[in-house]
KEKE-3310 file (N, C-alpha, C; in steps of 0.2 Angstrom, whole numbers, plus 5000, padded with zeros to 4 digits):
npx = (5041:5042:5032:5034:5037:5026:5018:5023:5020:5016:5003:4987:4982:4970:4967:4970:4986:4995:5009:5015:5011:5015:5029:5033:5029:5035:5049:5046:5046:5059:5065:5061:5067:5062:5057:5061:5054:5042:5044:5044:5058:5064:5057:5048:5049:5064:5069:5080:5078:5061:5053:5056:5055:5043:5035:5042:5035:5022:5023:5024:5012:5002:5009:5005:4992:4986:4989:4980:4963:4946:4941:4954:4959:4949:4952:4963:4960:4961:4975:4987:5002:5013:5019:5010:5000:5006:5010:4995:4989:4999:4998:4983:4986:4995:4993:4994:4987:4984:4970:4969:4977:4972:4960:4964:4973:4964:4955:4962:4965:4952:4945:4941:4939:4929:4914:4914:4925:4940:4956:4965:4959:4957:4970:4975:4968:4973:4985:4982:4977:4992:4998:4993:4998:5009:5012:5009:5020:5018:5026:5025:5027:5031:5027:5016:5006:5008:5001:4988:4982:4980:4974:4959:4954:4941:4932:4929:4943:4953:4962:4972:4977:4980:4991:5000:5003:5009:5021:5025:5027:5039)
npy = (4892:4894:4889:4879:4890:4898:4914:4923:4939:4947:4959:4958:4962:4975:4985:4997:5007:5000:5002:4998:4983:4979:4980:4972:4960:4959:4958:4945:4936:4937:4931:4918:4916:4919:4929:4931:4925:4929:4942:4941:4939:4927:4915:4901:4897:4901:4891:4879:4869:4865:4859:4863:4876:4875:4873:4883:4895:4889:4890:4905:4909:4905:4911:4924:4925:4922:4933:4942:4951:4944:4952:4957:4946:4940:4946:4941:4929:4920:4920:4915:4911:4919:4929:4934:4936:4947:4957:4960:4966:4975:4982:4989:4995:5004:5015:5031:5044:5061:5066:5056:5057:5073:5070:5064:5075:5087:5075:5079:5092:5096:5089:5086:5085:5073:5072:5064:5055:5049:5060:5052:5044:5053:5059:5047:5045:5057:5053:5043:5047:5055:5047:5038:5048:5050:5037:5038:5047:5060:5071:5073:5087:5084:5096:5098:5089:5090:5103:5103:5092:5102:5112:5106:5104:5103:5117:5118:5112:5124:5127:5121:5124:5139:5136:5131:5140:5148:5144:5143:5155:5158)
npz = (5076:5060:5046:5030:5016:5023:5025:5035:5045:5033:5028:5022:5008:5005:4997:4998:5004:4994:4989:5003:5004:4995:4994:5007:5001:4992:4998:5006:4996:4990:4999:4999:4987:4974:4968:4956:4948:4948:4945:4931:4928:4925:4917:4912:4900:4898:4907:4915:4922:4922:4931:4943:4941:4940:4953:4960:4955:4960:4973:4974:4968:4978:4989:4984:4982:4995:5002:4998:4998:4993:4986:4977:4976:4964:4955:4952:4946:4936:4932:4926:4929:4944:4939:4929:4938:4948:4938:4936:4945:4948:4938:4942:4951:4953:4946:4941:4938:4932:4934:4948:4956:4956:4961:4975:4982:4982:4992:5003:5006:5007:5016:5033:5052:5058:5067:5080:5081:5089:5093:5089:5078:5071:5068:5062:5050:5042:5040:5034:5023:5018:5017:5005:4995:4996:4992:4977:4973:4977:4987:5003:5017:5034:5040:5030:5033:5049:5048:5041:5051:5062:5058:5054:5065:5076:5084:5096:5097:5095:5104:5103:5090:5092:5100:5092:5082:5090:5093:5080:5079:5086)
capx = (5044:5038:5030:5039:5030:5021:5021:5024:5016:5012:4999:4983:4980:4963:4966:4973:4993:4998:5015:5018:5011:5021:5036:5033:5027:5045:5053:5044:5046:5064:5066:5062:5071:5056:5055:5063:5050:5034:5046:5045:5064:5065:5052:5047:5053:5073:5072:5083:5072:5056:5050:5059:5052:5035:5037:5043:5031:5017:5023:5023:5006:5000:5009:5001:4983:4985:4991:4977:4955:4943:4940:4958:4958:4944:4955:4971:4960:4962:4980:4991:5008:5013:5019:5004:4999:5010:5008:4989:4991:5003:4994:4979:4984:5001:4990:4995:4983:4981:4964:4967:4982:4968:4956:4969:4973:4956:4952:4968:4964:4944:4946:4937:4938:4922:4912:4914:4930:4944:4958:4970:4958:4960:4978:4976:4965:4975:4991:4983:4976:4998:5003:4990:4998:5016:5011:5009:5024:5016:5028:5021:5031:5030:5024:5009:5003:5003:4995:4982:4979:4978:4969:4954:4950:4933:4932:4934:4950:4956:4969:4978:4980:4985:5000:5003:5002:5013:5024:5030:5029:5046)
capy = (4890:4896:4881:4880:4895:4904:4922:4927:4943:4952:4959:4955:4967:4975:4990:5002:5005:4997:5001:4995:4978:4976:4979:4966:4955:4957:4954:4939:4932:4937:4926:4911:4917:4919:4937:4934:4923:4934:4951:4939:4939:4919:4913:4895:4896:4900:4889:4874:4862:4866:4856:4867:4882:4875:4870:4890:4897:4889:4892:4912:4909:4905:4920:4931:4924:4922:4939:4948:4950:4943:4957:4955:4937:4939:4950:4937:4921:4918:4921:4906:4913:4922:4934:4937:4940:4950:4964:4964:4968:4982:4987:4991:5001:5007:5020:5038:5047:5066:5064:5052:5064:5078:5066:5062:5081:5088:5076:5079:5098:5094:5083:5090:5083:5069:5071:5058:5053:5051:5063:5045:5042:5058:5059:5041:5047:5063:5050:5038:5050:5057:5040:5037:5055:5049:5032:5040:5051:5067:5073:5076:5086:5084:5103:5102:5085:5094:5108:5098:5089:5105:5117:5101:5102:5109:5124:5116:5112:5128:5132:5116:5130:5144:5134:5128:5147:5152:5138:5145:5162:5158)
capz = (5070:5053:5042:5023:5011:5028:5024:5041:5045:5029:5030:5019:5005:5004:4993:5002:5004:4988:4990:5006:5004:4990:4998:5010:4999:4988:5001:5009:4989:4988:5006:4996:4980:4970:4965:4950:4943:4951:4942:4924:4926:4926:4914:4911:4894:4899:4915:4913:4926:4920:4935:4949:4940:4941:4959:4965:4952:4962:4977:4972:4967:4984:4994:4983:4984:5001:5003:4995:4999:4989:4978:4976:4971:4959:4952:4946:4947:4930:4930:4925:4931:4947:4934:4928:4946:4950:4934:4933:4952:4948:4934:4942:4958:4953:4939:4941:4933:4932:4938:4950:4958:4959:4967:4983:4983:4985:4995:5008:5007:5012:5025:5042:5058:5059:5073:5087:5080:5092:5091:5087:5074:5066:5065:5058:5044:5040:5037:5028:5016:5015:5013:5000:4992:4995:4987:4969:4970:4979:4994:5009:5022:5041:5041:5030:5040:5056:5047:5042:5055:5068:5054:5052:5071:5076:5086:5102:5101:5095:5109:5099:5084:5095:5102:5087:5080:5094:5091:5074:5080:5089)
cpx = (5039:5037:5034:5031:5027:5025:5022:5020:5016:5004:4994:4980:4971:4961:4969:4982:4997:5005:5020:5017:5014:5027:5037:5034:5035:5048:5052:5047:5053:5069:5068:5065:5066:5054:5055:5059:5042:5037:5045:5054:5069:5057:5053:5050:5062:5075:5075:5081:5067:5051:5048:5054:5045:5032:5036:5036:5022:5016:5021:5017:5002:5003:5008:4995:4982:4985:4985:4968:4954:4942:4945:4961:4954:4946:4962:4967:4963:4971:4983:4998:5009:5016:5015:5000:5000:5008:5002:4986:4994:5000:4988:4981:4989:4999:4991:4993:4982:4975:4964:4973:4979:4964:4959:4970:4967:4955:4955:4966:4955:4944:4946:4937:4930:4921:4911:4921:4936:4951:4964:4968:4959:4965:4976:4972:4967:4982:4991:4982:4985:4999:5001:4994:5003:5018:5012:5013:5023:5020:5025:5027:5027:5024:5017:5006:4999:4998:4988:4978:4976:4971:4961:4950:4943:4935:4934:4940:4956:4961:4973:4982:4984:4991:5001:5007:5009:5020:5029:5031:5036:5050)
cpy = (4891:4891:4884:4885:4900:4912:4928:4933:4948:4954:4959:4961:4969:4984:4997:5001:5000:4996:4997:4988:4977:4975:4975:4962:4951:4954:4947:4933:4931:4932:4921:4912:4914:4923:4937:4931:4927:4939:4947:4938:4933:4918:4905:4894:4895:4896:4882:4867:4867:4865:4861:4875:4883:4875:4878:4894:4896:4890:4899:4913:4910:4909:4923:4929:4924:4930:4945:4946:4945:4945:4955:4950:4935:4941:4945:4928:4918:4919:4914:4906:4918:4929:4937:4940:4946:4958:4965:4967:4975:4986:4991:4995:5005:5016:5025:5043:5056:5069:5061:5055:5070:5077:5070:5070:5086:5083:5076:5087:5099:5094:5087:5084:5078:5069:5065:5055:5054:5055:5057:5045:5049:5061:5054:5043:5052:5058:5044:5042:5052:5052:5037:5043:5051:5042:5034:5048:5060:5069:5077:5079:5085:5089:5103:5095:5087:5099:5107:5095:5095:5109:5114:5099:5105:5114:5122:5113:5118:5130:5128:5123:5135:5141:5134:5135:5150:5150:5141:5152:5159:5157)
cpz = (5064:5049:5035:5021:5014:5023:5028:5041:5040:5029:5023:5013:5002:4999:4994:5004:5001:4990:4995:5007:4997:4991:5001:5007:4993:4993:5006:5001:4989:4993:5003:4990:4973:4967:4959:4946:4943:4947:4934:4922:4924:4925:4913:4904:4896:4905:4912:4918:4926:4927:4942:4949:4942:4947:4961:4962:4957:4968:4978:4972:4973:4989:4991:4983:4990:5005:5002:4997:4995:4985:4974:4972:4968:4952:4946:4946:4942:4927:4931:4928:4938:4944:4934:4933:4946:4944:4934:4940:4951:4944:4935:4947:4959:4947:4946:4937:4936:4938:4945:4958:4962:4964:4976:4987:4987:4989:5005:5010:5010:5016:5029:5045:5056:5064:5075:5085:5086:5088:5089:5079:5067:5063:5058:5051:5039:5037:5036:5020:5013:5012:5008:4995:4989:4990:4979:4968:4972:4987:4998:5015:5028:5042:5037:5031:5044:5055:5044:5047:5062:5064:5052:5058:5072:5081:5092:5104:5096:5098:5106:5093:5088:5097:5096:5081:5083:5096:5084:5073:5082:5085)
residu = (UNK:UNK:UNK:UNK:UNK:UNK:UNK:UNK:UNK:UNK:UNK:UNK:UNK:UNK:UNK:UNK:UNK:UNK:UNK:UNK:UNK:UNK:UNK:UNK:UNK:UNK:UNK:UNK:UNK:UNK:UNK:UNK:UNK:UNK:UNK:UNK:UNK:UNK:UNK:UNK:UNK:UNK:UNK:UNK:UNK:UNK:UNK:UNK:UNK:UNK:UNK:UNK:UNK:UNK:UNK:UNK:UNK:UNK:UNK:UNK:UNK:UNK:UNK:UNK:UNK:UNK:UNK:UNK:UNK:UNK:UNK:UNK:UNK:UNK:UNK:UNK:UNK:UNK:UNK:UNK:UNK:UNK:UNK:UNK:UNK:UNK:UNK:UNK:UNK:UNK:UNK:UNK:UNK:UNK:UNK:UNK:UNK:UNK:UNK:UNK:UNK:UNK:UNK:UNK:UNK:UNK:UNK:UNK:UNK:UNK:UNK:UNK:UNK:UNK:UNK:UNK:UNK:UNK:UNK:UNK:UNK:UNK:UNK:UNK:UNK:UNK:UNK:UNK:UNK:UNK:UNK:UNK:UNK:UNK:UNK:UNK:UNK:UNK:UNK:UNK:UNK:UNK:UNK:UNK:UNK:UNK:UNK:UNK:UNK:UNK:UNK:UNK:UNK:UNK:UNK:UNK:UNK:UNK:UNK:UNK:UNK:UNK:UNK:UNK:UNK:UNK:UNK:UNK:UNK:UNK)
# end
């Protein structure tokens, strides 16, 4: 049984995968029908129980501080609103900057195989970096993925590329 408020399993944001813990974290909010005051959409000024609003409002407060590191929650402490929360949050990792575009690029096109690395973990590293891509609006298909992930192997697993090669020969 889930206590009132829990935030079930979202998971705890630490800087990475912005997008998808915000999606969670809407929809854990929009559960308790509280999104609308974490989006500013239902402000304390237009609320007709002022009481009630204070009530959800602090509720919202608490799954989003709970939701997020230390870095994180050093980040909204000072926030009076889960509003306030909520934008200075979106304002900081939601930025799409030129630069910041390039960064992610170059470092998806870099990216080599780290020695001692399992090959589990090198998939997983090769599709965090897309999903950090696809996060800020840069599509990734399937095809340059895999082609990442076979083309960033070291030399010993070459016969990987040859199929792979031999694969799209067909």
């Amino acid at each position: 049984m889930e206590k009132e408020g829990s935030i079930g399993s979202v998971f705890k944001f630490t800087g990475k995968n912005f997008n998808i813990w915000k999606h969670q974290l809407r929809i854990a909010l929009d559960g308790r029908e509280i999104f609308t005051i974490v989006d500013g959409t239902k402000t304390l000024v237009d609320a007709e129980d002022k009481e009630a609003w204070k009530k959800k409002d602090n509720l919202a407060k608490w799954i989003i501080t709970t939701s997020v590191d230390m870095k994180h929650l050093g980040m909204i402490i000072n926030c009076k609103t889960s509003a306030e929360m909520w934008e200075r949050l979106v304002s900081i990792h939601e930025q799409v900057s030129a630069e910041s575009v390039f960064m992610l690029i170059q470092q998806f096109a870099n990216y080599i195989y780290c020695k001692g690395d399992s090959v589990a973990a090198h998939v997983a590293k090769v599709e965090t970096m897309a999903q950090n891509l696809e996060d800020i609006g840069q599509k990734m298909t399937e095809d340059n993925i895999i082609s990442k992930l076979i083309t960033s192997l070291p030399s010993e697993y070459r016969h990987v590329l040859t199929a792979w090669k031999s694969m799209l020969a067909e």
